[in-house]
ZAMARGU-4260 file (C-alpha; in steps of 0.2 Angstrom, whole numbers, plus 5000, padded with zeros to 4 digits):
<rodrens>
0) 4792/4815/5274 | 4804/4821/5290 | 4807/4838/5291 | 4826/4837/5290 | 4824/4824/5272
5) 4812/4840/5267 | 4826/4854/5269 | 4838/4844/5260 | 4826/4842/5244 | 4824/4860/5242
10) 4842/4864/5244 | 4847/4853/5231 | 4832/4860/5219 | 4838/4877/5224 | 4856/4871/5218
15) 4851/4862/5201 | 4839/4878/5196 | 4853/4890/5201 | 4867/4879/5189 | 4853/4879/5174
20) 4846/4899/5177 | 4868/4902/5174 | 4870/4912/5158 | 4882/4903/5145 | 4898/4911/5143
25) 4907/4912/5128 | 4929/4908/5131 | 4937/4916/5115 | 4955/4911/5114 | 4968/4922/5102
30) 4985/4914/5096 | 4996/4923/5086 | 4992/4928/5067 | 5000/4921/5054 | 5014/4932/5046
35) 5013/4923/5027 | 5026/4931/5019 | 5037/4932/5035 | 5037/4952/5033 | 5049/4958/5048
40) 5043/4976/5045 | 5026/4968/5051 | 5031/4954/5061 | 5026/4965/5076 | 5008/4963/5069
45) 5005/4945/5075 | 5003/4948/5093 | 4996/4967/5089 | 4980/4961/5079 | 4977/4950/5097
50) 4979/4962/5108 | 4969/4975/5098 | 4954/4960/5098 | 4957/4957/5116 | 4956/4976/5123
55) 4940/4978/5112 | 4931/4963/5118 | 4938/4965/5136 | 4922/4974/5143 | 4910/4963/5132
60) 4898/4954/5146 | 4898/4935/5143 | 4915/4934/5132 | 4929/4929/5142 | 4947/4929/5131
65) 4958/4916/5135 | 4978/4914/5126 | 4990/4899/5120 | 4992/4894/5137 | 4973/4890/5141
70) 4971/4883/5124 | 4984/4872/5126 | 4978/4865/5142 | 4960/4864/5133 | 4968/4854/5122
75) 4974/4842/5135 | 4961/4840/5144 | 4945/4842/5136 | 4936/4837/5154 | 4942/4854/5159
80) 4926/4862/5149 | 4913/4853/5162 | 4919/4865/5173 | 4913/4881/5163 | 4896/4886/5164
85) 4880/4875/5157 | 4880/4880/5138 | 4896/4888/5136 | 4905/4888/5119 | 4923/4889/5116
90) 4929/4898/5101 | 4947/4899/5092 | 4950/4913/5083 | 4964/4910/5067 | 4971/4923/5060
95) 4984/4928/5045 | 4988/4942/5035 | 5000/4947/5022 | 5007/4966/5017 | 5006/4973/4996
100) 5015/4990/4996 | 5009/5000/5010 | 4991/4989/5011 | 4988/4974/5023 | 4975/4961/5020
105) 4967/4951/5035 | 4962/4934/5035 | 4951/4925/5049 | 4941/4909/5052 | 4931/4906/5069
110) 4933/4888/5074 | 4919/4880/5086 | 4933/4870/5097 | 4919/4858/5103 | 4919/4851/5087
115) 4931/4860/5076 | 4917/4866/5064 | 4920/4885/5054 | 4906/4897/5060 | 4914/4912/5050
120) 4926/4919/5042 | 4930/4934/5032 | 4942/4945/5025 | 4946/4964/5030 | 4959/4977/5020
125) 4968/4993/5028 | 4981/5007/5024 | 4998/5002/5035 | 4998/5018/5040 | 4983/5017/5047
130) 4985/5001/5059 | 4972/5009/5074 | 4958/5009/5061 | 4960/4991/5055 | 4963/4985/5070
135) 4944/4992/5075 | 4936/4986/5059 | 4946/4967/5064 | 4938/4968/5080 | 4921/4973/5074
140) 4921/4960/5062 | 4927/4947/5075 | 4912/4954/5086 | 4898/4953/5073 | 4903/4932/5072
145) 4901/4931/5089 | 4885/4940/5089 | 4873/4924/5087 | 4882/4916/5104 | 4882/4932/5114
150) 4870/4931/5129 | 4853/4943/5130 | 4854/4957/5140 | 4840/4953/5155 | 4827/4967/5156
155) 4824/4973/5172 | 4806/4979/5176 | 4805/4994/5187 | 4790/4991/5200 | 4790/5012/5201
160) 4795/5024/5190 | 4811/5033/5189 | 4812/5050/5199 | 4815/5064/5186 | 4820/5082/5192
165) 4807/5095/5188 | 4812/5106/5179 | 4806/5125/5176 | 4791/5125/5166 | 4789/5132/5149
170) 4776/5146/5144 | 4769/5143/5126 | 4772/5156/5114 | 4762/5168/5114 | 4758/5179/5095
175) 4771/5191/5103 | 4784/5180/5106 | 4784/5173/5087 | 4781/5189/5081 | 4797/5197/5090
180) 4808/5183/5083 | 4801/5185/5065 | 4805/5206/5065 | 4825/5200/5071 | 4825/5190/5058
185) 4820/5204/5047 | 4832/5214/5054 | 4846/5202/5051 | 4842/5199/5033 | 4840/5221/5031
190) 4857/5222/5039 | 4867/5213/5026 | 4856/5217/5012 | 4863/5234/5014 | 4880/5232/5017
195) 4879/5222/5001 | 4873/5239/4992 | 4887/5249/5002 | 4902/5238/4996 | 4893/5242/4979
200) 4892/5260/4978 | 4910/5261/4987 | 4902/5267/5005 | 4911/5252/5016 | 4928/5248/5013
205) 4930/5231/5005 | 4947/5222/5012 | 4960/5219/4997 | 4961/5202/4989 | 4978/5205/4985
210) 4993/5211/4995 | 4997/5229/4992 | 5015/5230/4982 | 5029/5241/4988 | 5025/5257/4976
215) 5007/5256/4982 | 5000/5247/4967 | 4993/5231/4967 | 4998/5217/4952 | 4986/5201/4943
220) 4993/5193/4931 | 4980/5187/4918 | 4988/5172/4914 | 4984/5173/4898 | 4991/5158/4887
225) 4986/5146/4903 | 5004/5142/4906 | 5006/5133/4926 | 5017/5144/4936 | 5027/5134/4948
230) 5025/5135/4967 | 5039/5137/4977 | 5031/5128/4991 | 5033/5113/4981 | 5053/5117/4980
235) 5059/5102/4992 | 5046/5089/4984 | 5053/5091/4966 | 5071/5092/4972 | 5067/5074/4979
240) 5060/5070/4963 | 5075/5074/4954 | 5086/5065/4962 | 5073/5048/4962 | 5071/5052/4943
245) 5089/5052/4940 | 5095/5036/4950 | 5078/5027/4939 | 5086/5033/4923 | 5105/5029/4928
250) 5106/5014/4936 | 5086/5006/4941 | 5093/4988/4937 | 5100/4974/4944 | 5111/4962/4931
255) 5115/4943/4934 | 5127/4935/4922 | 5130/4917/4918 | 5145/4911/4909 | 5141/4908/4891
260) 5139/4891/4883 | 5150/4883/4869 | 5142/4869/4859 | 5151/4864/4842 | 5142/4866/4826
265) 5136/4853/4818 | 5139/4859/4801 | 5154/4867/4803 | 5170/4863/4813 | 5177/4878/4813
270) 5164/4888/4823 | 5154/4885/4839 | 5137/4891/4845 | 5138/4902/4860 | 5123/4905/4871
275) 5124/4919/4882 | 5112/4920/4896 | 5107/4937/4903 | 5094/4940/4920 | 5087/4957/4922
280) 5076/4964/4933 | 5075/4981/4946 | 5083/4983/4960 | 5076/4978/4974 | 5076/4994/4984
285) 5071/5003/4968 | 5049/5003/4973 | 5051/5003/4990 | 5063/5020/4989 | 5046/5026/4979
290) 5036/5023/4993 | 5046/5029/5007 | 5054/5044/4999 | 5041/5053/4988 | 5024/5058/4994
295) 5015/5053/4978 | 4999/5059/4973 | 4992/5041/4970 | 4996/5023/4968 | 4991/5006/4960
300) 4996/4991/4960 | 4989/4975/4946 | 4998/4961/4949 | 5019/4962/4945 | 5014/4981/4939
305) 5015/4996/4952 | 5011/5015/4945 | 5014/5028/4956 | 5006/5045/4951 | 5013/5064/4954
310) 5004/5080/4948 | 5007/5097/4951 | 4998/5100/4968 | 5013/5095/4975 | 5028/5095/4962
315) 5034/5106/4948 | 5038/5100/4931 | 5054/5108/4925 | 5056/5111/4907 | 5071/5100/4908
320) 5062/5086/4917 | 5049/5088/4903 | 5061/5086/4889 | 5069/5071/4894 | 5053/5062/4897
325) 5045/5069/4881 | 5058/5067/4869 | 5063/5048/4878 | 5079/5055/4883 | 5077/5042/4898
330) 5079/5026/4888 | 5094/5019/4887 | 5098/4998/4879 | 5112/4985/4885 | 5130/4985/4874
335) 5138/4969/4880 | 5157/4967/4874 | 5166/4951/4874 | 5184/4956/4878 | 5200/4948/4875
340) 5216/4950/4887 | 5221/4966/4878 | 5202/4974/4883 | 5199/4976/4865 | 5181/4969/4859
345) 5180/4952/4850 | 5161/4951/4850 | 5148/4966/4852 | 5129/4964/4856 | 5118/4979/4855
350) 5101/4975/4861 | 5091/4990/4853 | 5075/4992/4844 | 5084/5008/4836 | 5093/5006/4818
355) 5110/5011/4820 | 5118/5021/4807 | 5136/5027/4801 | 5144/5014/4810 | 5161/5010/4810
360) 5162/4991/4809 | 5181/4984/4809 | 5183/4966/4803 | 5189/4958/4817 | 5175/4963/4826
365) 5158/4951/4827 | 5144/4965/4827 | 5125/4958/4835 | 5110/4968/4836 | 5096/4963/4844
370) 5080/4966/4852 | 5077/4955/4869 | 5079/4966/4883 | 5062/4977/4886 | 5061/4991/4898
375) 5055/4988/4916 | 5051/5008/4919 | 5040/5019/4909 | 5035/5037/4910 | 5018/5046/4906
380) 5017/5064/4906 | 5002/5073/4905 | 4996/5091/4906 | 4993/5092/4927 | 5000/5073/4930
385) 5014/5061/4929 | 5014/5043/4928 | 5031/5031/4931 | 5025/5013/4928 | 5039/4999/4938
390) 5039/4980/4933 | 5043/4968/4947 | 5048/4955/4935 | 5064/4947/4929 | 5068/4945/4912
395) 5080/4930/4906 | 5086/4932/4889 | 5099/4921/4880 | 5110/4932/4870 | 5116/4917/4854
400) 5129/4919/4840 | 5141/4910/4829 | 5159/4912/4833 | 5176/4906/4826 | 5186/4892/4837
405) 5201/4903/4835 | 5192/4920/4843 | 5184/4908/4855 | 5205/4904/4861 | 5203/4924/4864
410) 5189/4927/4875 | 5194/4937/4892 | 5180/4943/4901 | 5162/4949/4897 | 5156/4967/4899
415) 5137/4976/4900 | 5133/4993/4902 | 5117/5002/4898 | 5121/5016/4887 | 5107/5031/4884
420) 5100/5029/4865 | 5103/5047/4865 | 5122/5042/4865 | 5122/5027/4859 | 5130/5031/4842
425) 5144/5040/4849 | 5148/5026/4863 | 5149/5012/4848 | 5161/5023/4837 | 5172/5025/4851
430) 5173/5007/4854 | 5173/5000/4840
</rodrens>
């Protein structure tokens, strides 16, 4: 073999082993997460959960993160991976999530883009207020499936051993040495063994518990009867509370009325069937006003059912607030009138589980009660805690009753108002 043909062979084996000695990368390419309830508090989120993964595994030897741009040209031209590095893989992370009160809950699959097989996916939780913290456990999760396809770290074998500074030299110690540190010890342990005994006898002054008053004498109340005395640092949290308590009993829902149906009875041509039907529900801005307002002291969420917890670490319980959850004074029932063009009532329907008593009932007057309507807030109130219960639901209910043709002629408009039980008696006497 000439010299020249020679060269040339060794060149090209010097080539060939260099390609096949070449690490295998790993190209990770991140689109944008998938926003599933289209949240526009949290639509910032589908290009933060990337970025977060990206800056993670930025300094990550072997992974190189690619966007929609590279993907897209991947996607293209698949000849454009023979161009990457002998056993290189090519990964596309998916991602979606979705926000429940103030929790978010992450979804993501790995896809092998050679063949568009899973290799892993999981699931991750976190706080909203606590975005940094998830974003970590994403990208720690998003690592730990890369994992199997990362490249080994080469060890490098030192020939000589590294140069260490010398430093002073240590002396044993000596029966002396121990012995000195074991008399300090002693000493320490002697030192406050008697100023234990002098704060005893009265030798060393003991600093007061409790501020001195003005007249030089100083005050504990025994608190005998157990009775919880109210902080004045919790002042502004229970004036919030108030006020959120009040709007929840006043006005917490939202009403949506349908125009009633007449059918003819069948039995009787004189009268018609009236269907009335009734959508209630809370309004919309009722749970999240809990959540942003009012820092509570807890919260739970099981299904359509959200409970918010508040105890007296950070609220007071006036007696009046007290009452009016112990004694029910909250509740209050729907009284729907059917007017005629004079706005006197043709038809009333009270929907209360209460019996009503010493009712004034005039003739011309159809009376209904009823029991459809069920309450979408409740209240618990404990010792130390407080517990207000919200239904995210809505209720339809269809309010039916027998009416004459000729007060049908009169029929104006419908009214509905939610009247307090507490009042309830007095508000059907004045309308009726």
């Amino acid at each position: 073999m000439s010299r020249p043909k020679y060269r040339l062979l060794i060149l090209i084996l010097v080539v060939f082993s260099g390609i096949g000695l070449a690490s295998p990368d790993i190209y990770l390419y991140l689109i944008k997460f998938e926003n599933i309830k289209n949240d526009p508090g949290t639509e910032w989120l589908r290009t933060g959960f990337t970025d977060m993964v990206s800056e993670f595994l930025s300094d990550q030897e072997g992974v190189h993160i690619r966007g929609q741009d590279e993907l897209e040209k991947i996607m293209n031209n698949r000849n454009l991976l023979l161009h990457q590095p002998r056993g290189s893989k090519n990964f596309l992370l998916l991602g979606k999530y979705d926000r429940s009160l103030d929790e978010i809950e992450v979804r993501i699959q790995l896809i092998n883009i050679a063949n568009w097989e899973e290799v892993g996916a999981r699931k991750i939780s976190g706080s909203y207020n606590e975005i940094p913290v998830l974003g970590k456990n994403l990208a720690t999760v998003v690592k730990t499936l890369l994992s199997p396809y990362l490249p080994e770290k080469k060890k490098t074998v030192e020939i000589y051993p590294k140069f260490v500074t010398p430093g002073p030299t240590q002396s044993k110690p000596d029966f002396a040495a121990k012995g000195a540190k074991l008399t300090k010890s002693i000493d320490v342990a002697i030192d406050l063994l008697e100023e234990s005994m002098d704060l005893a006898i009265g030798a060393r002054e003991k600093p007061p518990e409790h501020p001195e008053g003005a007249d030089g004498e100083w005050e504990l109340d025994l608190n005998v009867d157990n009775k919880f005395i109210e902080n004045p640092e919790n002042s502004a949290n229970t004036e919030m509370l108030m006020r959120v308590l009040d709007n929840l009993t006043k006005t917490p829902y939202q009403i949506q009325l349908s125009k009633p149906q007449f059918e003819y009875s069948e039995d009787n041509d004189s009268v018609m069937n009236v269907v009335f039907p009734v959508t209630y529900s809370l309004k919309e801005n009722i749970i999240k006003d809990m959540l942003t307002t009012l820092p509570y002291s807890g919260l739970k969420q099981d299904g359509s059912l959200t409970i918010f917890y508040f105890n007296k670490d950070k609220f007071n319980f006036p007696d009046e607030m007290v009452d009016k959850i112990r004694y029910g004074n909250y509740r209050s029932v729907p009284v729907i009138q059917f007017l005629n063009e004079s706005g006197e009532p043709v038809v009333v329907i009270v929907d209360t589980p209460e019996m009503l008593t010493n009712l004034r009932m005039p003739d011309n007057v159809h009376f209904i009660t009823t029991h459809n309507f069920s309450p979408l807030i409740d209240f618990t109130l404990g010792g130390w805690s407080m517990q207000i219960a919200m239904e995210s639901v809505d209720i339809p209910v269809k309010y039916e009753f027998v009416i004459g043709i000729e007060d049908v002629k009169e029929l104006s408009r419908i009214r509905l108002k939610f009247v307090p039980l507490k009042d309830l008696q007095s508000y059907l006497n004045n309308i009726l």
